[in-house]
ZAKENU-780610 format. One record per residue: residue in one letter; x, y, z of N, C-alpha, C in turn; residue number from 1; chain. Coordinates in Angstrom, 1 decimal. Each point is the difference from the previous one (the first is absolute). Layout:
BEGIN
[node 'a'; [X; Y; Z]; [X; Y; Z]; [X; Y; Z]; NUM; 'A']
...
This chain:
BEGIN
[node 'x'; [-13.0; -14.6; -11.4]; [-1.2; -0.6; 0.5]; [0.3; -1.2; 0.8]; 1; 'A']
[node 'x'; [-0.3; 0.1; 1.7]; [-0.1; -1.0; 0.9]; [-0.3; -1.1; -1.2]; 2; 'A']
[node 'x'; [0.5; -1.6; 0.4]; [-0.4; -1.4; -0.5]; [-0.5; -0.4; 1.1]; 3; 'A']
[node 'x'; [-1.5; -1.0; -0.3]; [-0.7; -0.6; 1.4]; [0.2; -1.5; -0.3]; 4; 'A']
[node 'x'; [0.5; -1.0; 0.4]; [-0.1; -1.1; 0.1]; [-1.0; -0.6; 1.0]; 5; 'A']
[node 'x'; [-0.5; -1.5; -0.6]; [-1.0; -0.6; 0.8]; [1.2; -1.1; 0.6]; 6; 'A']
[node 'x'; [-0.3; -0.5; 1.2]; [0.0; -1.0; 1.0]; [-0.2; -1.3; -0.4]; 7; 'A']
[node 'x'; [0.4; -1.3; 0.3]; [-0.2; -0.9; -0.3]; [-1.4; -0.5; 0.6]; 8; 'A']
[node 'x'; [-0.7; 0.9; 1.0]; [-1.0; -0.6; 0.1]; [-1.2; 1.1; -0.6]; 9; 'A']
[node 'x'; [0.3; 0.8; -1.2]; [-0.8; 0.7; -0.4]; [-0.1; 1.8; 0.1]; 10; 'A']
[node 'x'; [0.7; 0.2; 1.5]; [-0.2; 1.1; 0.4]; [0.7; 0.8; -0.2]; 11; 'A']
[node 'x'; [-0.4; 1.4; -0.6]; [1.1; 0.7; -0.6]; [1.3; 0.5; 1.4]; 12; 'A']
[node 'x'; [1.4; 0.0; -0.6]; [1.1; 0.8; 0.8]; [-0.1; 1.4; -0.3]; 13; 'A']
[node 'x'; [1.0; 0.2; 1.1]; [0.2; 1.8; -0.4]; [0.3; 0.3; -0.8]; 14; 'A']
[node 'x'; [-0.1; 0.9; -0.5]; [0.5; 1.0; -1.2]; [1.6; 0.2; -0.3]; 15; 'A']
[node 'x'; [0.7; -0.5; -1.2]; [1.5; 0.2; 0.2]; [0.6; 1.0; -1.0]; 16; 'A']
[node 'x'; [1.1; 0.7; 0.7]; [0.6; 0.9; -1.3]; [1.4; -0.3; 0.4]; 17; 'A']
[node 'x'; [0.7; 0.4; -1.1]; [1.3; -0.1; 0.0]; [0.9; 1.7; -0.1]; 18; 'A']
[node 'x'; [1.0; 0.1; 0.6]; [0.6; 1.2; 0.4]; [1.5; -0.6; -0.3]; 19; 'A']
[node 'x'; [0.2; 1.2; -0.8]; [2.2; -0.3; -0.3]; [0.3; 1.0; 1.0]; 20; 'A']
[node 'x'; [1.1; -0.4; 1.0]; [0.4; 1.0; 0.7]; [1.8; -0.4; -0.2]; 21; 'A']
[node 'x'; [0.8; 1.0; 0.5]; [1.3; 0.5; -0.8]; [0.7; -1.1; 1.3]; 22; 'A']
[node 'x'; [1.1; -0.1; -0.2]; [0.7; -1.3; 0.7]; [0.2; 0.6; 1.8]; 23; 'A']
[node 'x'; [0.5; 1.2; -0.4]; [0.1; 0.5; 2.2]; [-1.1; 0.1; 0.5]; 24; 'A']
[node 'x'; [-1.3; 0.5; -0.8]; [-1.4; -0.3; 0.9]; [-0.5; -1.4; 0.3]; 25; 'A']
[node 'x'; [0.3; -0.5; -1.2]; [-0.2; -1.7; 0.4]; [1.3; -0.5; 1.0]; 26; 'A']
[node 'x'; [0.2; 0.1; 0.4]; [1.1; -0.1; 0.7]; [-0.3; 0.6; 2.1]; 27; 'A']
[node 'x'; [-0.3; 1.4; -0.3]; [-0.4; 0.8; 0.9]; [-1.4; -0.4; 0.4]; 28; 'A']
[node 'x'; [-0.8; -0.5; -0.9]; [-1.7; -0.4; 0.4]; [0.3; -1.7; 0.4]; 29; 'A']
[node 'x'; [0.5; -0.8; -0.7]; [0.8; -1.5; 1.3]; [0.3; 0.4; 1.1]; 30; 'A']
[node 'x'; [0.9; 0.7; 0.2]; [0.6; 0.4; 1.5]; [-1.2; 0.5; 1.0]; 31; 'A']
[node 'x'; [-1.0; 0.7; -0.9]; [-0.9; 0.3; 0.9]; [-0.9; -1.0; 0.4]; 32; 'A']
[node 'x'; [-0.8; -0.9; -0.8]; [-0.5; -1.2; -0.1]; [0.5; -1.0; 1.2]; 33; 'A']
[node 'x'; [1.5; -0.2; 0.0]; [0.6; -0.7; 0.9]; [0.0; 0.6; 1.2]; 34; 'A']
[node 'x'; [0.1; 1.4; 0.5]; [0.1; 0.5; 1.1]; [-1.4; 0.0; 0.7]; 35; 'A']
[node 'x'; [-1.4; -0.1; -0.7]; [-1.3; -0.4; 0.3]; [-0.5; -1.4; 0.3]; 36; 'A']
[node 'x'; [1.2; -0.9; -0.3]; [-0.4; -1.7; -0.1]; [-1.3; 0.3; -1.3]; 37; 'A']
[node 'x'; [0.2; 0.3; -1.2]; [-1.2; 0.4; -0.9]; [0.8; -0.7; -1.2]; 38; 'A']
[node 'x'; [-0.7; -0.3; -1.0]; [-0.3; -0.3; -1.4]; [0.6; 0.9; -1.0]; 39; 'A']
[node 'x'; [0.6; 0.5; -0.8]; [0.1; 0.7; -0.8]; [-0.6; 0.7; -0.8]; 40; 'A']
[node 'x'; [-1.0; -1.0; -0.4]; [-1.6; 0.4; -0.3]; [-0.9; 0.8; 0.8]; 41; 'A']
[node 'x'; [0.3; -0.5; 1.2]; [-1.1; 0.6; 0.8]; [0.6; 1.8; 0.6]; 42; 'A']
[node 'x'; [1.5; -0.6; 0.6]; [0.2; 1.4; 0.2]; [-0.1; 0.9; -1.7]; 43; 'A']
[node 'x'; [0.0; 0.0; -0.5]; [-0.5; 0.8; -1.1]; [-1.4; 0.1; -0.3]; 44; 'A']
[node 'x'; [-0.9; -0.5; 0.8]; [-1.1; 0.0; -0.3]; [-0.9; 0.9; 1.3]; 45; 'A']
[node 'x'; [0.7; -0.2; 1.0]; [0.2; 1.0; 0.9]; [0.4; 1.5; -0.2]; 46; 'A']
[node 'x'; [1.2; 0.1; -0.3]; [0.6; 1.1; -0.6]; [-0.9; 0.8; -0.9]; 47; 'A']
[node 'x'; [-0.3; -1.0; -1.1]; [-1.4; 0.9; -1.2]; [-1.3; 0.5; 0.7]; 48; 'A']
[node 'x'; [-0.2; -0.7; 0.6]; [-1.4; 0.1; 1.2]; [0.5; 1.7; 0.4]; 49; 'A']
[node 'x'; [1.1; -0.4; 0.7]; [0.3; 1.6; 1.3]; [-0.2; 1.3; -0.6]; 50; 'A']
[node 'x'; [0.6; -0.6; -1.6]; [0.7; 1.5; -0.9]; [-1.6; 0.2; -0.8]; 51; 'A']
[node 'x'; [-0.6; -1.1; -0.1]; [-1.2; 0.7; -0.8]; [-1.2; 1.1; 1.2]; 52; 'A']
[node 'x'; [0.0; -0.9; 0.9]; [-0.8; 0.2; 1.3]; [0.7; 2.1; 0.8]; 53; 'A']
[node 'x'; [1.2; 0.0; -0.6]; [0.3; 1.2; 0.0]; [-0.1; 1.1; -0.9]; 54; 'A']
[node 'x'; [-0.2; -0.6; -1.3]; [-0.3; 0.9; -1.0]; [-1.8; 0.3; -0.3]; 55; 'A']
[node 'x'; [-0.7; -1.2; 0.8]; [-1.6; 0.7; -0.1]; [-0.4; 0.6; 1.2]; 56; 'A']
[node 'x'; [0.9; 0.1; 0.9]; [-0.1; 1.1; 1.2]; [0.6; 1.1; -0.3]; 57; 'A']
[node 'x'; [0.6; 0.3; -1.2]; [1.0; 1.3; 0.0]; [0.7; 0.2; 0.9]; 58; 'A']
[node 'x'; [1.0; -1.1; 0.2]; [0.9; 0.7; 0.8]; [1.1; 0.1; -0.8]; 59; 'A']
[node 'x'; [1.2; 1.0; 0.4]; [1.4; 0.1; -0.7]; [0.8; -1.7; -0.3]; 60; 'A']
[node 'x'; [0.0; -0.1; -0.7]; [1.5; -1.0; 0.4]; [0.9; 0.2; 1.0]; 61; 'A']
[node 'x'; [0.6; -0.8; 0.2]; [1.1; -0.2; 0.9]; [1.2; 0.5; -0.9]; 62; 'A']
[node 'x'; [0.9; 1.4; 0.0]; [1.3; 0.6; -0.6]; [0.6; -0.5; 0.4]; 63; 'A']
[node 'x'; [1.4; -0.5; -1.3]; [1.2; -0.2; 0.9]; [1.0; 1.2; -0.1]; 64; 'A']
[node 'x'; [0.7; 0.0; 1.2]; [0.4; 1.0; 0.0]; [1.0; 0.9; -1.2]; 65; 'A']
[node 'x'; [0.5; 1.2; -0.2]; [0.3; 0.5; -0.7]; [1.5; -0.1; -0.5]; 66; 'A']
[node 'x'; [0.7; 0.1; -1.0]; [0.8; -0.1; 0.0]; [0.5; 1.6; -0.1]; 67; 'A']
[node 'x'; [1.6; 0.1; 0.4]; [0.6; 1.5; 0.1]; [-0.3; 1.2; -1.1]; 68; 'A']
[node 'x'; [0.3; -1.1; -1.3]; [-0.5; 1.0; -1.5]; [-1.5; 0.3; 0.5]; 69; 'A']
[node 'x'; [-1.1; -1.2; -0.1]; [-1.2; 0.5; 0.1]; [-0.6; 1.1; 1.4]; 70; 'A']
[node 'x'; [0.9; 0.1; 0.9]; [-0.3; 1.0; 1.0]; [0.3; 1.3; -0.5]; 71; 'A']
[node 'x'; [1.3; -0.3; -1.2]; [0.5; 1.7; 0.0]; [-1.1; 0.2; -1.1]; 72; 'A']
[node 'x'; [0.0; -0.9; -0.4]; [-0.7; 0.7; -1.3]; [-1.9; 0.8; 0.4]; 73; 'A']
[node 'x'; [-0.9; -0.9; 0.8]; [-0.7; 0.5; 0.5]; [0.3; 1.2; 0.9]; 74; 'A']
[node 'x'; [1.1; -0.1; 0.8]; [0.1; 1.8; 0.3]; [0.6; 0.7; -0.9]; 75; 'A']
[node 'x'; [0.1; 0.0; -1.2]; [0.3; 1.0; -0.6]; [-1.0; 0.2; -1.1]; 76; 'A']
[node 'x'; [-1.4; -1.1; 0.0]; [-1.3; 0.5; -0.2]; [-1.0; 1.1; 0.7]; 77; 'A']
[node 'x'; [0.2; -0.6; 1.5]; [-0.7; 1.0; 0.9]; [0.4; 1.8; 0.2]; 78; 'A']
[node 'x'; [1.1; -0.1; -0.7]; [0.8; 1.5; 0.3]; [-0.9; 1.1; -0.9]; 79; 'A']
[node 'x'; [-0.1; 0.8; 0.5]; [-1.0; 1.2; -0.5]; [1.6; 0.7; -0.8]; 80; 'A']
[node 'x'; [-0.9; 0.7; -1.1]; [0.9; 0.5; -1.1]; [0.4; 1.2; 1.0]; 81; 'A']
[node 'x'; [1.4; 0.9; -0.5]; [0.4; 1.1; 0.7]; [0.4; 0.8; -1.0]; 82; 'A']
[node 'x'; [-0.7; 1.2; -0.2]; [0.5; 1.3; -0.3]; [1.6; 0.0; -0.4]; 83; 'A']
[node 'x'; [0.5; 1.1; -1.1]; [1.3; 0.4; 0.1]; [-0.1; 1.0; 0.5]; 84; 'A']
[node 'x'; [1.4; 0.8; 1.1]; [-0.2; 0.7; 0.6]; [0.3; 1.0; -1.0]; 85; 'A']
[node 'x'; [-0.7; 1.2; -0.2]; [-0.1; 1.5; -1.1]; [-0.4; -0.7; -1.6]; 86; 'A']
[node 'x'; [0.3; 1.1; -0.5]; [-0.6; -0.5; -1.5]; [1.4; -0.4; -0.9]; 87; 'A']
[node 'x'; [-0.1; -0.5; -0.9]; [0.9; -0.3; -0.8]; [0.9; 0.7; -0.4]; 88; 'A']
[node 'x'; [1.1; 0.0; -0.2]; [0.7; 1.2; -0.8]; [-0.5; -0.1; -1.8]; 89; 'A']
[node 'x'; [0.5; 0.7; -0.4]; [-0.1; -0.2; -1.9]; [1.5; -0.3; -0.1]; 90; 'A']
[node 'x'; [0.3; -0.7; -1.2]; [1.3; -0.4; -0.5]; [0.3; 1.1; -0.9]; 91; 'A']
[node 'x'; [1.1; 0.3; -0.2]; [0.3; 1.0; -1.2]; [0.8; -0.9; -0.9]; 92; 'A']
[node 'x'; [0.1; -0.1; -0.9]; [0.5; -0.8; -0.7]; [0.7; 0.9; -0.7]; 93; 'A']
[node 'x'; [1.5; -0.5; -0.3]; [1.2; 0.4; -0.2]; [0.2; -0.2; -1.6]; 94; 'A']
[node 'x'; [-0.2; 0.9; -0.6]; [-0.2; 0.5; -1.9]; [1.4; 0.2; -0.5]; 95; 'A']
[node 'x'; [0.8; -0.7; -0.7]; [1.7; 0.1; -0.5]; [-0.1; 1.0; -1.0]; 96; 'A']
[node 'x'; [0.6; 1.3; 0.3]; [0.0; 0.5; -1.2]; [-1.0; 1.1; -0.6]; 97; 'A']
């Protein structure tokens, strides 16, 4: 639950929450912050804005691209089953004796 703090002159601030993120995104979200002349705060608050503003328009996410296992493995989801060619043989099973 958002915390609202009041102002020293009475008026409530924004609404704050706290977020743990893993040390290369924190890392990766500065770099971007700095490449904006932006806040750390803010470019993340930006960032949350874009991604929510895309999820109540339905749109897809942005994919990152696939890796080699995850391409083969999807085509060899898409492959339509194949027939063996003729019918089976029967085994005869070899009785000692």
């Amino acid at each position: 639950m958002p915390t609202r703090q009041t102002s020293a002159s009475g008026k409530p601030k924004s609404p704050r929450i706290q977020v743990v993120l893993p040390e290369d995104l924190c890392a990766r979200l500065t770099a971007l912050a700095e490449s904006e002349s932006r806040t750390v705060s803010n470019m993340a608050r930006v960032l949350i804005q874009q991604g929510v503003q895309r999820q109540e328009q339905g749109e897809a996410p942005v994919e990152k691209p696939l890796s080699r296992e995850e391409r083969f493995r999807s085509a060899l989801e898409f492959q339509q089953p194949r027939r063996l060619r003729g019918a089976p043989r029967r085994l005869r099973l070899y009785r000692p004796g």
